[in-house]
N, C-alpha and C positions, 0 to 999 in steps of 0.2 A: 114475078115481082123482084126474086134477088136477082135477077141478070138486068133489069129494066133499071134499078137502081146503083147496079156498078156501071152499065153504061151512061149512064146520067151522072155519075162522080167523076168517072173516064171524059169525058165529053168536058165537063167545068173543069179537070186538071187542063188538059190541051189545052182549053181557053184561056186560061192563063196563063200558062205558059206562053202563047202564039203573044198575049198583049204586053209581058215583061220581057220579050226579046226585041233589040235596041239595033238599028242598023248603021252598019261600022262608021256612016256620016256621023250618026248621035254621039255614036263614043270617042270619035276624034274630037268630035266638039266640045265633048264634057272634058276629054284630057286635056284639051287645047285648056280649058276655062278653068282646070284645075292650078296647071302649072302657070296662069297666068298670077290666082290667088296667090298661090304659094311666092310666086317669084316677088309680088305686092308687099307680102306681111319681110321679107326677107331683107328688103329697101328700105323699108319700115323699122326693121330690127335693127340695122346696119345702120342708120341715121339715126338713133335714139343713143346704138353704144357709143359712135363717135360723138354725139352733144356730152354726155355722162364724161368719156375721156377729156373732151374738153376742159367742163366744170369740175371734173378732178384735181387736173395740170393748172387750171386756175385758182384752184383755192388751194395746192399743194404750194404756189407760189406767193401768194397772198400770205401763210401761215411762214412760210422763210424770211418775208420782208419784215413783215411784225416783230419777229424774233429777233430780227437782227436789229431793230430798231430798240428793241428793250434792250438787246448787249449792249449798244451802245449808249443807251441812256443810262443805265447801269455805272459803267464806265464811267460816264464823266460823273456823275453822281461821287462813286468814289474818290474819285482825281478831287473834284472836293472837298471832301472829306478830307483828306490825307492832306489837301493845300491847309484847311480850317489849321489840322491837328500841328503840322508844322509850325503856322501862325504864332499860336499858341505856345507850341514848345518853345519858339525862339522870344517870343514876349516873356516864356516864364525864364527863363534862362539870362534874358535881361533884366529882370527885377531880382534875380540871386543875385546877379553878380554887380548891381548895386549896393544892395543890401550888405554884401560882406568890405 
């Protein structure tokens, strides 16, 4: 019974074994299908970084114009200012030198 049952374990190893070996067509093919994925997701990866670079350099550009749109609003904002303030001094400067 023990030898009838080691060849009966013996017998089911082989068989599996004989049904998990792949002939070398299968595994070209699966490599072939692997490196096809891989090369897939790679096109894939390589198109999303450059949209990302893109929408980067776009809104790094977009954030430069704003800015400089504020200095310059700024700017004359001031200019302004300093015109009012002038204004002003040369109106008070005029009513002194009335007044004396």
């Amino acid at each position: 019974m023990k030898t009838s049952k080691t060849m009966i374990v013996a017998a089911a190893v082989v068989a599996l074994a004989a049904c998990n070996k792949k002939s070398p067509a299968d595994n070209q093919a699966s490599a072939v299908e692997a490196n096809a994925s891989n090369q897939a997701e790679n096109v894939s990866a390589a198109g999303e970084n450059e949209a990302a670079n893109i929408m980067n350099s776009a809104e790094n550009k977009a954030s430069a114009v704003k800015n400089e749109t504020k200095n310059e609003a700024a700017s004359i904002k001031n200019e302004g200012k300093n015109e009012a303030a002038a204004i002003k001094n040369s109106a008070s400067n005029t009513t002194q030198n009335k007044t004396k």
